[in-house]
N, C-alpha and C positions, 0 to 999 in steps of 0.2 A: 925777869920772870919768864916771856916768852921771848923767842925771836922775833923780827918783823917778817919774819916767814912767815911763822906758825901762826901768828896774829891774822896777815894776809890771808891766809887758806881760809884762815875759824868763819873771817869777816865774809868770804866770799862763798860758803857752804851755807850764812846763813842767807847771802844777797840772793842766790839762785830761788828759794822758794814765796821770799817777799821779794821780788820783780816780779815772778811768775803771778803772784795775788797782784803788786799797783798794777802790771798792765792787763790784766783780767778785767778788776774793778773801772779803769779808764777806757778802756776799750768797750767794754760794755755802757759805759755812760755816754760815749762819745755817737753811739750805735745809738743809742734811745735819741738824739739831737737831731736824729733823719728821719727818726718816725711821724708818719705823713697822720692830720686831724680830718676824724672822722666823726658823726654822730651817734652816739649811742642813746641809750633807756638806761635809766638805775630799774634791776629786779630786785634788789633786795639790799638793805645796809644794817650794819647795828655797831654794836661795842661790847666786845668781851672781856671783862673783869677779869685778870690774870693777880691771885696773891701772892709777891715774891717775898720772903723775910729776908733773903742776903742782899737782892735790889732794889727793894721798893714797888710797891703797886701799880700794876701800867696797866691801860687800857691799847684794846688791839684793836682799831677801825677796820671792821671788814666791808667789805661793796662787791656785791656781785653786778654787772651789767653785761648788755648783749650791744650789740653793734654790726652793722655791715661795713666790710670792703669788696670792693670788686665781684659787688652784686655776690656775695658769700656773706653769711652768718655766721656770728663768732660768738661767743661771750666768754669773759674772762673776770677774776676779783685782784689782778695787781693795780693796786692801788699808782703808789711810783717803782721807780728802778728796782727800788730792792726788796721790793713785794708786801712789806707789811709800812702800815702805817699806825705807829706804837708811840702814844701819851702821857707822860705821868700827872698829868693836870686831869680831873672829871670837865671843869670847864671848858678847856683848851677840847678834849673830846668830845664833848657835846657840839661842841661850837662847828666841829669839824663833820662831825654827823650830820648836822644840820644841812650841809649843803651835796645830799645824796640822800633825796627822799624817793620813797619808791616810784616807779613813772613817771620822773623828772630827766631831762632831758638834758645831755654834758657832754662836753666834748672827749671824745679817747684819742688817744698818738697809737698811730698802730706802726706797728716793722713792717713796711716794704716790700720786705724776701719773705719774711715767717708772721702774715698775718694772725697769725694766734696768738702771735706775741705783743698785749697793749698797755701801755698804762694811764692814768690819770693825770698825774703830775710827771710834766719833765725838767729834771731837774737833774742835777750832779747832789749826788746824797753827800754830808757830810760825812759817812765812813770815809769816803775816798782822801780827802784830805791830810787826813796822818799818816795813809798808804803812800802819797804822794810824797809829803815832806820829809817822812822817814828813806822811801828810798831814796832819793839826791843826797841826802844828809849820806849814806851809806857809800854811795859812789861816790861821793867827798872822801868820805873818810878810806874807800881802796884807795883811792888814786892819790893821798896823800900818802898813806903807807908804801907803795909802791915806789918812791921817790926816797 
């Protein structure tokens, strides 16, 4: 059907923009793992009812809080890395609300370099996971074509 040229190039036009997203996605998770803990305040938390008919009903955890570093005030609502923290469970949200009630007091991971930049939870999100195993799967499969 193809050549293992033509195959090669297809594979390699589409490697350039999924590498460009896994080492984005890791890079940025890898950066959230140096973010140093500081104290913050919750100002405000809730949960907004989103109704999807093609995905399902998800609730959206929102948390505003303030914090200092380096004797500077900040306040931010990323929750973790990838800024929203979305439930399809009411229980599982509730549960999760629970623990950001207003002028309760929690720990934030702040960036270092760009203290504006804080989140809640540090963690490697599982998006990143299929970005990861899909690209190796990919530079398997050039480097096998290439042979």
């Amino acid at each position: 059907m193809f050549s293992k040229d033509v195959v090669f190039y297809l594979v390699l036009i589409f490697l350039i923009p999924w590498n460009a997203a896994v080492w984005f996605f890791t890079l940025k998770a890898f950066i959230v793992f140096g973010y140093r803990p500081t104290t913050g305040k919750v100002q405000n938390s809730e949960l907004e009812y989103v109704k999807d008919i093609e995905y399902g009903d998800k609730y959206h955890l929102s948390v505003v809080y303030k914090y200092k570093y380096k004797d500077k005030n900040f306040e931010s609502n990323q929750v973790k890395y990838t800024k929203r923290e979305v439930f399809e469970n009411k229980i599982l949200a509730d549960r999760e609300l629970e623990k950001y009630i207003e002028g309760n007091e929690l720990t934030v991971f702040v960036n270092p370099v760009f203290p504006k930049s804080a989140v809640l939870k540090k963690q490697i999100p599982y998006e990143t996971v299929p970005l990861l195993l899909g690209g190796a799967f990919a530079i398997y499969l050039v480097m096998s074509l290439k042979h």
